[in-house]
N, C-alpha and C positions, 0 to 999 in steps of 0.2 A: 453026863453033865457034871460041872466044875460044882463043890458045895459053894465055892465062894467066887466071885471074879474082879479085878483090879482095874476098877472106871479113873485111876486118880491122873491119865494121862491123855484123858477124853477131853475133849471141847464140844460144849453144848451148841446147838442150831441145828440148821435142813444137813442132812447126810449128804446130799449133792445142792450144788450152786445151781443155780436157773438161770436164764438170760430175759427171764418171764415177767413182766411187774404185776404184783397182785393189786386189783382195785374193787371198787362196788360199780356194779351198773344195776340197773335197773330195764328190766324186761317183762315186757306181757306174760302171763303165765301158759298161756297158748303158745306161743314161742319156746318156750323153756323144753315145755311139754312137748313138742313135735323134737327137737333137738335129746331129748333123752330114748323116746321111744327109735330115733332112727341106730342111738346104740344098746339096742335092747340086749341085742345077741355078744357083746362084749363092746368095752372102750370106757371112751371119756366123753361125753355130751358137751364138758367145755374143750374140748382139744377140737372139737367136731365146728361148732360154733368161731374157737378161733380160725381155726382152716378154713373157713366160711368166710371169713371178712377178710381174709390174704386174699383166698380166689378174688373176691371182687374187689382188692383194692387193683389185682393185677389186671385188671378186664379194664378199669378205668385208664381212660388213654390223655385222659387232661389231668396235671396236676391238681390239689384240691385248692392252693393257690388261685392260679387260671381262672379255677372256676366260681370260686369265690369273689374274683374282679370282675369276673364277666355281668353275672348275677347283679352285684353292686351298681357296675354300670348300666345295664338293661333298669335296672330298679332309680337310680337317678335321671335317667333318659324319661322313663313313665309318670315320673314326680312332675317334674319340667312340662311336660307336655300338660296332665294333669291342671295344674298349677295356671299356666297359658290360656287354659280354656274358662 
């Protein structure tokens, strides 16, 4: 090992780029806890959790758009009716 080493052509930040955004969520601690214990044996419990909500955006066969209007409308249709009576 070097007595001394030459940082003066370093650039500070992540040593690698991510394509990842960091945010806060907020989760049950039951959730947390079932998601750590399934990487007991090695990993990442948030890598576990994000590959968790890919699998099921891919499962999902309606955009969240679609779904969103459908809802909306089933939900003004109930108003209406409601409203009628």
């Amino acid at each position: 090992m070097k007595e001394q080493y030459d940082f003066s052509g370093g650039t500070r930040g992540a040593v690698m780029k991510t394509s990842k955004e960091k945010i806060t969520i907020r989760l049950d601690p039951d959730v947390i806890q079932w998601f750590r214990d399934q990487v007991q044996g090695g990993g990442n419990y948030q890598s576990l959790i994000n590959d968790t909500l890919k699998a099921h955006i891919k499962q999902q066969g309606e955009p969240l758009e679609d779904i969103l209007r459908r809802i909306i409308r089933e939900e003004m249709q109930a108003g209406k009716l409601q409203h009628a009576a």
